[in-house]
N, C-alpha and C positions, 0 to 999 in steps of 0.2 A: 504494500500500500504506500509506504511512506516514497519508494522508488518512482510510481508513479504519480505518485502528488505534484515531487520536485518539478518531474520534467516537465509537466504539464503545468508549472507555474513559472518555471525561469525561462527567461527570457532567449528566445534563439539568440545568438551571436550573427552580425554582420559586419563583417570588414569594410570600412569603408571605400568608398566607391573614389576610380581615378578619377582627378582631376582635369576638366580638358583644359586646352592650354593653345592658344591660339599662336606658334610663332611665322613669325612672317621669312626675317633669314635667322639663319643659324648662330649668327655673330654678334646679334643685338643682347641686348639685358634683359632682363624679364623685368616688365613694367613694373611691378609691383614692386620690387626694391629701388629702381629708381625714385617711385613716390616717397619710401621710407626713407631716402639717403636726401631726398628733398626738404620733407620735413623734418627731419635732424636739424639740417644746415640752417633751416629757418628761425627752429630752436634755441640754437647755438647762436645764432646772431643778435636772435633777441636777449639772449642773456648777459651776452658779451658787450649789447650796447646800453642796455642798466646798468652795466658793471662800470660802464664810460661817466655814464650821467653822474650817479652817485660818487665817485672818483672825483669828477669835476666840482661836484656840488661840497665835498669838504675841502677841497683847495681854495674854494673862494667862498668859502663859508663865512660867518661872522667875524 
C-alpha cells in the first residue's frame, strides 16, 4: 500500500526543456550577456560618478 501511495502522489520528474536560441553567425555574443555587461557598466558609472560628486562636495565643503 504504502508503495503505491508514494508513487501515485510524487510528482513525475521533468528535465527541463532546451532552450532555443536564435544565432545569427557563429562569432557574435549571445545577446543576453551583452545586456548584462551593459548594465554592469551603467552601474558602475553611476557609482563611480556619486563617488565624484561626494569627493567634490567635501573639498569644497564649508
Amino acid at each position: 500500500m504504502t508503495d503505491r501511495a508514494s508513487q501515485s502522489i510524487a510528482p513525475s520528474y521533468r528535465p527541463p526543456e532546451p532552450e532555443l536560441r536564435l544565432v545569427l553567425r557563429p562569432n557574435t555574443p549571445d545577446p543576453r550577456l551583452v545586456a548584462l555587461v551593459r548594465l554592469m557598466a551603467r552601474r558602475a558609472a553611476r557609482d563611480w560618478f556619486r563617488s565624484q560628486q561626494q569627493e567634490h562636495r567635501r573639498r569644497s565643503g564649508p
